[in-house]
N, C-alpha and C positions, 0 to 999 in steps of 0.2 A: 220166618228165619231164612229162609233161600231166599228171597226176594231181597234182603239187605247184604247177601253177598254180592250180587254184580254192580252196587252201589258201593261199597267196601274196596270193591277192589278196580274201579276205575279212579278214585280217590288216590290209594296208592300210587297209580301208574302219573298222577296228575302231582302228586308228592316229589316222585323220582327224579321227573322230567325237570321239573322248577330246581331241585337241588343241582340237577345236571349242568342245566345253564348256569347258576349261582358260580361252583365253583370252576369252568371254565371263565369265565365271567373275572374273577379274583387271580385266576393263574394268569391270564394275558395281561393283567395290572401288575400284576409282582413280576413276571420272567418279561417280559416286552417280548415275545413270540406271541406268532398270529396263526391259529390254529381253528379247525371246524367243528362243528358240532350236529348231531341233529335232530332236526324240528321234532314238532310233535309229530308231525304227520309221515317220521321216518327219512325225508330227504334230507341230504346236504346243504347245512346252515350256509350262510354269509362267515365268509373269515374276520376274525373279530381283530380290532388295532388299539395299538394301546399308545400311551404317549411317546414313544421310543421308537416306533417305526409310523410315519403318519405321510402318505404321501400326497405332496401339493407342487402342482407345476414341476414337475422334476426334481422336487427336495424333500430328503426325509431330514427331519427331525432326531438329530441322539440326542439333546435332551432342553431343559429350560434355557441354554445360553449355547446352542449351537447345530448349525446346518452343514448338511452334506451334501453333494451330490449323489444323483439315482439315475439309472436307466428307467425308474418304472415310469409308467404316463399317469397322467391323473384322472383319478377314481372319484367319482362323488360317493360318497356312503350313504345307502338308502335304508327305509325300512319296510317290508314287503310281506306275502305270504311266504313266503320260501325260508324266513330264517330271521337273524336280527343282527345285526351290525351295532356296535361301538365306537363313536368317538370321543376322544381326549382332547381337549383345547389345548395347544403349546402357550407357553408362559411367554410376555413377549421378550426382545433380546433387551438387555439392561442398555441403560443410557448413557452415554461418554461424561469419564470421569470428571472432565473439565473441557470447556467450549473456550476457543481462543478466538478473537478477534482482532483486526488491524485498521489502523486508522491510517488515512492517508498524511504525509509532510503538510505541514501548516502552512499556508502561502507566504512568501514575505511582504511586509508591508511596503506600500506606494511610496513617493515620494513624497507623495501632497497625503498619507498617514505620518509620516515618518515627522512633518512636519506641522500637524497637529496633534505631536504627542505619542504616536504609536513606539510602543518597544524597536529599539534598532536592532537587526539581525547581524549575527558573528561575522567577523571576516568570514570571505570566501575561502577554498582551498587553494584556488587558483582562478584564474580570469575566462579559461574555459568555457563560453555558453554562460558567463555571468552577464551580470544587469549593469543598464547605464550606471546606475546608483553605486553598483559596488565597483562600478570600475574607473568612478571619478571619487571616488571615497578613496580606494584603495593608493592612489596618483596624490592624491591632496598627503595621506598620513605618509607617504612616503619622500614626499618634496616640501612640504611647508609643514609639518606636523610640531615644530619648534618655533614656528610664528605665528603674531596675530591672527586673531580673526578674518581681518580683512587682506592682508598676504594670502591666507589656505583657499580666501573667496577669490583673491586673482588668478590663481593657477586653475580652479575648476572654470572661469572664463574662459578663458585661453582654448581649454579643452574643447568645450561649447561653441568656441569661436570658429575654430578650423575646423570642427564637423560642420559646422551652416555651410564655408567654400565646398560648391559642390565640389565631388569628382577630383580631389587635391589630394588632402592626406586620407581622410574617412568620409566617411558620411553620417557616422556616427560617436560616441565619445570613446566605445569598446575599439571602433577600430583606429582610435586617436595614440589611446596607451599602447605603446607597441614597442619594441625595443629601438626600434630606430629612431623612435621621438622622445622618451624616456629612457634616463640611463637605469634608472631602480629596477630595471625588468633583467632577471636574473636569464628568459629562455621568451619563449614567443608568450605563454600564458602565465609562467611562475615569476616571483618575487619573494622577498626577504620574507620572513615570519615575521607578524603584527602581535606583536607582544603587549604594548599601554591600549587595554583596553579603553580607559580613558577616552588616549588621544583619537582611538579610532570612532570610539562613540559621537566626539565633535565633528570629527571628519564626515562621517555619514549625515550628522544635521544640516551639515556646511554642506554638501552634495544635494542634499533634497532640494535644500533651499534653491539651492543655482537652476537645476533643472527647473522647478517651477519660475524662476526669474528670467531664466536667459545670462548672457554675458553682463557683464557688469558695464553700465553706460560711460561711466569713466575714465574705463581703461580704452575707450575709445576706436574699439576693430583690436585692439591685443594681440596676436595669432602667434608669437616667439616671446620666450622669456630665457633671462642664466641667471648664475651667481654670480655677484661682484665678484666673487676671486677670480674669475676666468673672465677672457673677451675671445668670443668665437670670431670668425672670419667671414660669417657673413651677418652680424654685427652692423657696420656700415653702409649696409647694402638695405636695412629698415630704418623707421621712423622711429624714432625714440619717444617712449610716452611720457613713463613715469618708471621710479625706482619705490617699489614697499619691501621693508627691511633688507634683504640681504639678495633680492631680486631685483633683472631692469629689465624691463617690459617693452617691448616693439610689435609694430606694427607693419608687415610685408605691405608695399602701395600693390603688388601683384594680386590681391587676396580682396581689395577694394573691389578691384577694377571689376571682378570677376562676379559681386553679389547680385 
């Protein structure tokens, strides 16, 4: 009988110790305070952590969807003779509720798409940093856009024509439409609003096509045109080509000489 009491009663102290941990163990999971405890062997446990305070790289954790900042450094949690340490995994941060994406502007189509078919692109807003295309499109709807075919095909000539002379009016078609050469130009880049999408649609096929062509062999070096209702004043001072509908067409010998 004495001999099952020092068995009896190391049991107990082994009972105690287990419930001890237990309920510190469940108090640091319910209050998130980090408190000590100790070992069997009477020292000062490891402080235990719980989901609510968990330090990593300078961030504690308050809870499943949020970080704080901390003064503390980072601790690795060990397990040793001295005591027992607790870790909680944090939950990770939720995902964004919606992912936005952007797509870059659709290029606009060539001339040589434009003229096998490709969708024609809107007028421009203005001629600013615009394309040959739109700025012999935008010339053709605003000067022939109530004539023939072949009238809207003379004026984008013409355009084509005085950019080949070097060094004269452009060197290009954008720098052709200007206000000094075209009356339709409201400012150095701006003009009327292009309302008959329509007509502008033809005018952009009638522009492709020119650029892929060149001037038109007919009109013969072209480089000035008016309306019948007016005769300019230097009129006489060109070669006279040809008249298509409500245009007369010439030809500067200046603009020959110079190709």
């Amino acid at each position: 009988m004495t001999r099952a009491q020092p068995t009896a009663l190391i049991s107990l102290v082994i009972l105690c110790s287990v419930g001890l941990l237990v309920s510190v163990a469940r108090e640091q999971l319910s209050t998130g305070r980090t408190s000590g405890f100790t070992s069997f062997n009477g020292s000062l446990g490891m402080p235990t952590r719980s989901i609510s305070e968990t330090d990593f790289q300078g961030k504690v954790a308050t809870g499943p969807s949020g970080l704080v900042r901390s003064e503390a450094v980072f601790e690795q949690s060990v397990f040793d003779s001295s005591g027992l340490a607790l870790e909680v995994a944090i939950a990770p941060l939720p995902r964004p509720a919606q992912v936005t994406t952007s797509r870059p502007a659709p290029r606009p189509a060539t001339p040589a798409e434009i003229v096998r078919g490709a969708r024609i692109p809107p007028p421009p807003s203005s001629l600013q940093n615009a394309s040959e295309l739109s700025c012999i499109a935008v010339a053709i709807y605003h000067e022939a856009r109530d004539q023939e075919e072949l009238g809207q095909r003379a004026v984008a000539s013409v355009i084509l024509q005085r950019a080949a002379v070097p060094h004269r009016w452009g060197d290009s078609a954008c720098e052709n439409v200007v206000p000094t050469q075209f009356s339709f130009m409201t400012s150095r880049y701006d003009y009327p609003s292009i309302d008959n999408l329509g007509s502008w649609e033809q005018a952009v096929r009638i522009a492709a096509e020119a650029i892929m062509n060149g001037p038109m062999p007919e009109l013969r070096g072209a480089d000035h045109y008016h309306a019948t209702a007016v005769f300019p004043q230097w009129a006489p001072k060109m070669v006279r080509i040809r008249s298509i509908d409500d245009h007369v067409f010439y030809m500067d010998p200046h603009s020959s000489s110079e190709l």
